[in-house]
C-alpha positions in Angstrom: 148.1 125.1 133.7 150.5 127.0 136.2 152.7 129.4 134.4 155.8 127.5 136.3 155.7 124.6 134.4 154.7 126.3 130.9 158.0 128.5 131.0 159.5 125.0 132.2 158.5 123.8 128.8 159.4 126.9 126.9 162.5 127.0 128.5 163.1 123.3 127.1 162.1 123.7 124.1 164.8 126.8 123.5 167.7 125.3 125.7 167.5 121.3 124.5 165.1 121.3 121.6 166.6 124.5 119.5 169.8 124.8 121.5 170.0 128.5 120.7 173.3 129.9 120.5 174.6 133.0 122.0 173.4 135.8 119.4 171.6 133.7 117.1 168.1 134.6 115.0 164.9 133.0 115.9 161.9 132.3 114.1 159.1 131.0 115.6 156.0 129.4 112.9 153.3 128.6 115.4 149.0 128.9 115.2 146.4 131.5 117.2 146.0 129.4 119.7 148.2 130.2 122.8 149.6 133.5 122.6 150.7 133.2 126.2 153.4 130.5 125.7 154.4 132.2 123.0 155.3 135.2 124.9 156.8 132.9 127.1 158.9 130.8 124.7 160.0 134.4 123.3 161.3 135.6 126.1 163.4 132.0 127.2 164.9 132.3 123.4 166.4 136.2 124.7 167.4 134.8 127.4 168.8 131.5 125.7 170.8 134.1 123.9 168.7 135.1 120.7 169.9 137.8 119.1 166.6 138.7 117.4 163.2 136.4 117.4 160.5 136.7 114.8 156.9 135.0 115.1 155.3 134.2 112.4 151.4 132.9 113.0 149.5 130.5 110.4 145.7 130.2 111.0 143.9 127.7 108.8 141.0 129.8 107.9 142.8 132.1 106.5 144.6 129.5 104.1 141.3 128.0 103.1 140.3 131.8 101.7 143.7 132.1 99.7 143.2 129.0 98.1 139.6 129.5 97.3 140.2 133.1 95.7 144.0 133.3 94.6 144.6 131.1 91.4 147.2 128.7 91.0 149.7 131.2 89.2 149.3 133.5 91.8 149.6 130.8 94.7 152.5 129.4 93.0 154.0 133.0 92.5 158.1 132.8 94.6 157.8 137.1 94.6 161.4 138.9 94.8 160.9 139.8 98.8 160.1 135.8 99.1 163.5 134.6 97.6 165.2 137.9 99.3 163.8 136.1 102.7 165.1 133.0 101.3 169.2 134.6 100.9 169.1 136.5 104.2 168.0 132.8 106.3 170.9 131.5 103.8 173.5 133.7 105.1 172.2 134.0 108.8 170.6 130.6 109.5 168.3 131.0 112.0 167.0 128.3 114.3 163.7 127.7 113.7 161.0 126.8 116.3 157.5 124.9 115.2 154.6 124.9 117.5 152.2 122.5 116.2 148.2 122.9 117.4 146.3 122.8 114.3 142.5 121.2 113.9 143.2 117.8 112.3 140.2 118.7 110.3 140.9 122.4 109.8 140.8 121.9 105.9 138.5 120.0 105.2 136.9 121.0 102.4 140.0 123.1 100.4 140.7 122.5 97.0 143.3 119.9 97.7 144.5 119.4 93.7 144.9 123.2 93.3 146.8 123.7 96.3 149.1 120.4 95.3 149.4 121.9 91.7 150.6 125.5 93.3 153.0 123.3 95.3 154.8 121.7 92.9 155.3 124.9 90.8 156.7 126.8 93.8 159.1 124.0 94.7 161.9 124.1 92.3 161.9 127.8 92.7 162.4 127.7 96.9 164.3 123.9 96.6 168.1 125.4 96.0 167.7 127.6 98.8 166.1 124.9 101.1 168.8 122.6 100.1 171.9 124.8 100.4 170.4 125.0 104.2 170.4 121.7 104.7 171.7 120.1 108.2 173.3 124.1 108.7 170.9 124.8 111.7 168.9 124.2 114.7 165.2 123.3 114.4 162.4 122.2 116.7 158.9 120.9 116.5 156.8 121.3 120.0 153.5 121.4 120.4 150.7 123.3 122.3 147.0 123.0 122.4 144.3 124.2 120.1 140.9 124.2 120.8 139.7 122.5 118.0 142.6 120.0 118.5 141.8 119.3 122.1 138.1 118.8 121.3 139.2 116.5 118.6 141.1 114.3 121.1 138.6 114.9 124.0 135.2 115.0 122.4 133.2 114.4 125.6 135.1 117.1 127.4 134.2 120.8 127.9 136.4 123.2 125.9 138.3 124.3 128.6 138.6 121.1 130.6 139.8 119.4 126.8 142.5 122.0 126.2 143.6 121.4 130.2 144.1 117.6 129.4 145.5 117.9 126.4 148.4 120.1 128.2 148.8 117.4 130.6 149.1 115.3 128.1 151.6 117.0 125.8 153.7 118.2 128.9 153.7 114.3 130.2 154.9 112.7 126.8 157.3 115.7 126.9 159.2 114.8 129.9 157.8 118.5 131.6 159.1 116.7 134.6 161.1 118.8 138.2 164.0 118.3 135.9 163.3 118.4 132.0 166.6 118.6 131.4 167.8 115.8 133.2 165.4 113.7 131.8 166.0 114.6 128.0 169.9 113.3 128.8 168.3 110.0 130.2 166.4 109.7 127.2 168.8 110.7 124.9 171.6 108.0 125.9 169.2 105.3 126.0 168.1 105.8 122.6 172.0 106.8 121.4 172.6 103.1 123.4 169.6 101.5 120.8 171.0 103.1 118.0 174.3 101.6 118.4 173.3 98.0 119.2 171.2 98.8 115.4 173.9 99.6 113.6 176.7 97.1 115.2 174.5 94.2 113.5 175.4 95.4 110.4 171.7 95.6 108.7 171.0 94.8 104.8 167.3 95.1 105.3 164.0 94.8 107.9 161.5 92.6 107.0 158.1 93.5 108.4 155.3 91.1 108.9 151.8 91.5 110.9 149.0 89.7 111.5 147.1 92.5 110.3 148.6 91.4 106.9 151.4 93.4 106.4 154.4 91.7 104.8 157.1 94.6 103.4 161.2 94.2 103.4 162.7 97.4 102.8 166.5 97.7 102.2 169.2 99.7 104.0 172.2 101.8 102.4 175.3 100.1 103.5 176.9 103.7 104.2 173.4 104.9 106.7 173.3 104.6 110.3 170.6 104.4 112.6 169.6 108.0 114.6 167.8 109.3 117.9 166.8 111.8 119.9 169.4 114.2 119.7 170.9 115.0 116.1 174.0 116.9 115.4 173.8 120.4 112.9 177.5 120.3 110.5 179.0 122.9 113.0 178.5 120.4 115.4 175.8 122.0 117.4 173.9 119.3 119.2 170.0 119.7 119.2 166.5 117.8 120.1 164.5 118.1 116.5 161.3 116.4 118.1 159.4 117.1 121.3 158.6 114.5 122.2 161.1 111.6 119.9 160.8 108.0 121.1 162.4 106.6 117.7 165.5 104.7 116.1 165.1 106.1 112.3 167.0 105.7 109.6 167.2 106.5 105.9 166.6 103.3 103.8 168.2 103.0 100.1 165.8 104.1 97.3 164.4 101.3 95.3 164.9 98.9 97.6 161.1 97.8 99.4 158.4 95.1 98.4 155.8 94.1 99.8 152.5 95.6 101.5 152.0 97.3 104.5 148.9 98.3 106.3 148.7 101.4 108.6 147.3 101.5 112.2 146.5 104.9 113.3 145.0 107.5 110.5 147.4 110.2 109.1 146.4 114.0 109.3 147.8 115.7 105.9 147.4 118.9 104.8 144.5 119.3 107.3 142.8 116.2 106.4 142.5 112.4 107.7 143.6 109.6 105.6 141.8 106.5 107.7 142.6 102.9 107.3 144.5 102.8 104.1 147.6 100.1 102.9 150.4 100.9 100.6 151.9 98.1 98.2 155.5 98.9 97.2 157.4 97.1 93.8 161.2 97.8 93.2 160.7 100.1 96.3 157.9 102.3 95.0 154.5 102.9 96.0 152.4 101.3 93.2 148.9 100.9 94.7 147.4 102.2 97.5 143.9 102.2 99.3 142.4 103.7 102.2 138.4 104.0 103.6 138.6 107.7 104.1 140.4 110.2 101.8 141.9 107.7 99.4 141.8 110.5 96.5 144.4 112.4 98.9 146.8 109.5 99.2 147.1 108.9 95.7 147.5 112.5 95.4 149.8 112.8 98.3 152.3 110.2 96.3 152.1 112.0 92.7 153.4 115.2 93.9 156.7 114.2 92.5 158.8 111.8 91.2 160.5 111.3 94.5 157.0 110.8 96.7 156.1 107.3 96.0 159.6 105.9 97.5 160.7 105.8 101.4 162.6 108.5 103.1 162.7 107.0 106.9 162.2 103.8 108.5 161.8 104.2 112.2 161.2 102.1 115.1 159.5 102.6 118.0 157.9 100.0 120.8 154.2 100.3 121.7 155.2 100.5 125.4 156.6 104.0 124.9 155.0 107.1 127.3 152.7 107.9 124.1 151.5 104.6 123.5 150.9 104.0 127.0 148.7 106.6 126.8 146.2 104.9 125.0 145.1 107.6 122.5 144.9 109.0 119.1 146.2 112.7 118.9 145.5 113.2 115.4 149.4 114.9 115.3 151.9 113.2 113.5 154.6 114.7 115.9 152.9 112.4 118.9 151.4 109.7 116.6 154.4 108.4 114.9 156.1 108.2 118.7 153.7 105.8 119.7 154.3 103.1 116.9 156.8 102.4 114.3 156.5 104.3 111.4 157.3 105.0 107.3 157.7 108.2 106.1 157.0 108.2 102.0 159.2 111.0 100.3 162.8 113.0 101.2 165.0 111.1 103.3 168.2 112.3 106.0 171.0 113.0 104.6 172.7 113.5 108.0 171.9 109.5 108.5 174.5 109.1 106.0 177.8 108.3 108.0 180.5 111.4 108.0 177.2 113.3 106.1 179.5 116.6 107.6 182.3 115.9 104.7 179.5 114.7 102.1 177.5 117.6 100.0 173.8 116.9 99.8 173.9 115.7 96.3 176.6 112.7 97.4 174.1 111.5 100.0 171.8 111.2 98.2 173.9 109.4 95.2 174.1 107.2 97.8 170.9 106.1 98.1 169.0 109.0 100.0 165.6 109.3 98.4 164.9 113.0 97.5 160.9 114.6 97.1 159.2 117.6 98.3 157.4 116.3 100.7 157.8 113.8 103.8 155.0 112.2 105.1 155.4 109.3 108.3 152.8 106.8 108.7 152.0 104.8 111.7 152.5 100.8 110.9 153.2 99.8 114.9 151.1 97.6 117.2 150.9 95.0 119.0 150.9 92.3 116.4 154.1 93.6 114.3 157.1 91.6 114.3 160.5 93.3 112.5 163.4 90.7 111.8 166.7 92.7 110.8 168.7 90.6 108.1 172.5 91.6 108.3 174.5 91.5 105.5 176.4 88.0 106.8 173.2 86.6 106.1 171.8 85.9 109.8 168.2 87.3 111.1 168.1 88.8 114.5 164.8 89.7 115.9 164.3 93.9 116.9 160.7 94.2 117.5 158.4 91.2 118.2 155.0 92.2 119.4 155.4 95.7 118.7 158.2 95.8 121.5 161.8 96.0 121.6 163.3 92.5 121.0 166.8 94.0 122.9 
C-alpha cells in the first residue's frame, strides 16, 4: 500500500476521527501488527497538535498466557499504579485512539468463565473513574490489517496478497478517498439530515419483523434523540468515534423490548465467534437465547451483570451502505455492524439523551439509559427486515423496508 495514502488515513484518523486539540495527550491501544502506520499515525497526532502520545500494544497470545497462569485474584487485582493511571487520565483526559486488527479467533481456547469472573471483580473498582470520564474526551476506533485477520477474511489468498486486500478494503469503507476530509463532511450531514427526519416523527418505539422470523418492538425514551457520524464531547469538541460509521443509533429505554430477534452475520467476542444464535427479550430483558456455535459464551456474555441482558443501542443502517455493498464478512464488529442494522446488549449513550451536557451521568440514565459493563452490537440487518417507527400520536411510518431506507 503506498505510504501516500496510509499517512492519508492516519492523518484522518487524528484530524476528523480524534480531532486532537492543540496540546492535548494521546494514547494510542493498538495490536503487533503494523508498526509502520503506527509510526505514522504518531507522528500526524504531533503534528495535529499532541502534546505527548503514548502507544500501548495488546497481543493476544500474550493474554491467553496471563489467563492460563495468573489466578482470578490476581487477574482481578486494580494495583495502586493502575488507579494512579486511572486519576492522571481523570485530570488530563486524553484522546484515545483504537486500532482494531485482532484474529477473530485469536482466543479461542482461553478460559472464558475465569477471565468473565476477573472481569466483574475489577469493574466496580475502575467504574467510578470510567464514569466521571464519561462524554469528557475525544475517542476513535480505526482499523488496520492483521495477518491472521486478513487470512480470516481472505482464505484463498496468499498472506501478503490477503493483508493488501484487506487494506483496500478498510481504506475504501473508510472514505481514504483524494479528499478524506471532504468526504467525511458529506457523510456527516447526510446522516445529521437522517437523524433529524428520525427524531421529528416523534418515536415511541420500532417494531422489527423479518422473514427470517424475527418479530421484536423495542421502546424509545421520550427525552433520547437519534445520533450519527459525528458526536459532540461536553466541551463541545466535535469528533468522528467510528471509522468507518454508516448508522442512525439511539439509546432505547430500559425495560422496554419483546419479542425475538435473530442475528444475521456471527459476532466476534472476546476473541471468539458466536454463529447463528437468536435472542428472545420479556419486559425488555434477554430471557433465552440460542446460537449453533458458542452458545455457552452468549449466555455468559449476558450474566456478566445485572445490566447485560437489556439494550443499550438500537441503530439503523441500510444494506446498500459501501460495507454491505461489499459483499463480505469481516469478522470486526467496527465494519460488521455498518453493514446492517444492529443491537447492542448492555450500557447505553448517555450523550443520546437531549441537553446530556447539563445532565450528570446518573440523571441519564434515571431516564431510561440502560447501564452494564459491557456493550456488545449484534448484526440483525438484511434484505428481508422491515422496521415500522410507531410515534407517540399513534401513526406507523415505515424507516427500513427491505433492509433499505424507507426515506
Amino acid at each position: 500500500m503506498k505510504q501516500t495514502i496510509l499517512r492519508s488515513y492516519a492523518r484522518l484518523i487524528a484530524r476528523v476521527g480524534a480531532n486532537i486539540q492543540k496540546g492535548q495527550d494521546v494514547i494510542i491501544r493498538c495490536g503487533l501488527d503494523q508498526p509502520r502506520f503506527v509510526e505514522l499515525l504518531v507522528d500526524e497526532c504531533y503534528k495535529a497538535g499532541a502534546r505527548k502520545v503514548r502507544v500501548e500494544f495488546d497481543h493476544q497470545p500474550l493474554e491467553k498466557l496471563h489467563v492460563r497462569h495468573q489466578t482470578v485474584t490476581t487477574m482481578a487485582k486494580v494495583e495502586e499504579w493502575e488507579k494512579a493511571r486511572l486519576r492522571h487520565w481523570q485530570d488530563t483526559l486524553p484522546c484515545r485512539i483504537y486500532l482494531a486488527s485482532e484474529d477473530p479467533d485469536g482466543l479461542k481456547g482461553i478460559n472464558q468463565k475465569k477471565m468473565a469472573k476477573a472481569d466483574r471483580k475489577r469493574w466496580p473498582i475502575v467504574k467510578p473513574y470510567w464514569d466521571d470520564m464519561e462524554n469528557k474526551y475525544q475517542w476513535c476506533i480505526a482499523a488496520v490489517p492483521g495477518a491472521a485477520w486478513a487470512k480470516k477474511v481472505f482464505p484463498g489468498l496468499p498472506k501478503g496478497r490477503a493483508i493488501e486486500k484487506l487494506w483496500e478494503m478498510i481504506l475504501f469503507t473508510s472514505r481514504v478517498t483524494d479528499d478524506p476530509v471532504a468526504a467525511w463532511n458529506e457523510h456527516n450531514r447526510d446522516l445529521h439530515d437522517r437523524c433529524a427526519y428520525l427524531n421529528s416523527l416523534g418515536i415511541a418505539e420500532l417494531h422489527y419483523r423479518g422473514d427470517n422470523g424475527t418479530d421484536l418492538t423495542v421502546g424509545m425514551i421520550p427525552e433520547a434523540e437519534f445520533k450519527g457520524g459525528g458526536d459532540t464531547t461536553r466541551k463541545g469538541i466535535f469528533f468522528n468515534p467510528n471509522i468507518p460509521t454508516e448508522e442512525c443509533f439511539i439509546s432505547p429505554m430500559r425495560g422496554k423490548a419483546e419479542g425475538i430477534v435473530y442475528a444475521t452475520k456471527p459476532l466476534s467476542y472476546q476473541g471468539e465467534l458466536i454463529e447463528n444464535f437468536s435472542v428472545r427479550f420479556e419486559n425488555g430483558k434477554a430471557v433465552e437465547v440460542h446460537a449453533d456455535r458458542n452458545e455457552a459464551l452468549l449466555q455468559q456474555m449476558i450474566e456478566m451483570d445485572e445490566g447485560a441482558p437489556y439494550l443499550g443501542e438500537c441503530a439503523l443502517v441500510p444494506v446498500d451502505s459501501p460495507i454491505s455493498e461489499a459483499n463480505m464478512l469481516f469478522y470486526e464488529t467496527l465494519f460488521d455492524e455498518n453493514a446492517a442494522c444492529h443491537l447492542a446488549l448492555g450500557t447505553g449513550f448517555a450523550d443520546t439523551i437531549k441537553g446530556f451536557q447539563d445532565k450528570t451521568l446518573e440523571e441519564c440514565r434515571e431516564l431510561g439509559v440502560n447501564e452494564s459493563m459491557i456493550h456488545v452490537d449484534f448484526m440483525i440487518g438484511y434484505e428481508g427486515l422491515d422496521i415500522d417507527a410507531v410515534t407517540r400520536d399513534g401513526k406507523t411510518v415505515p424507516v427500513i423496508r427491505r433492509g433499505k431506507w424507507a426515506f
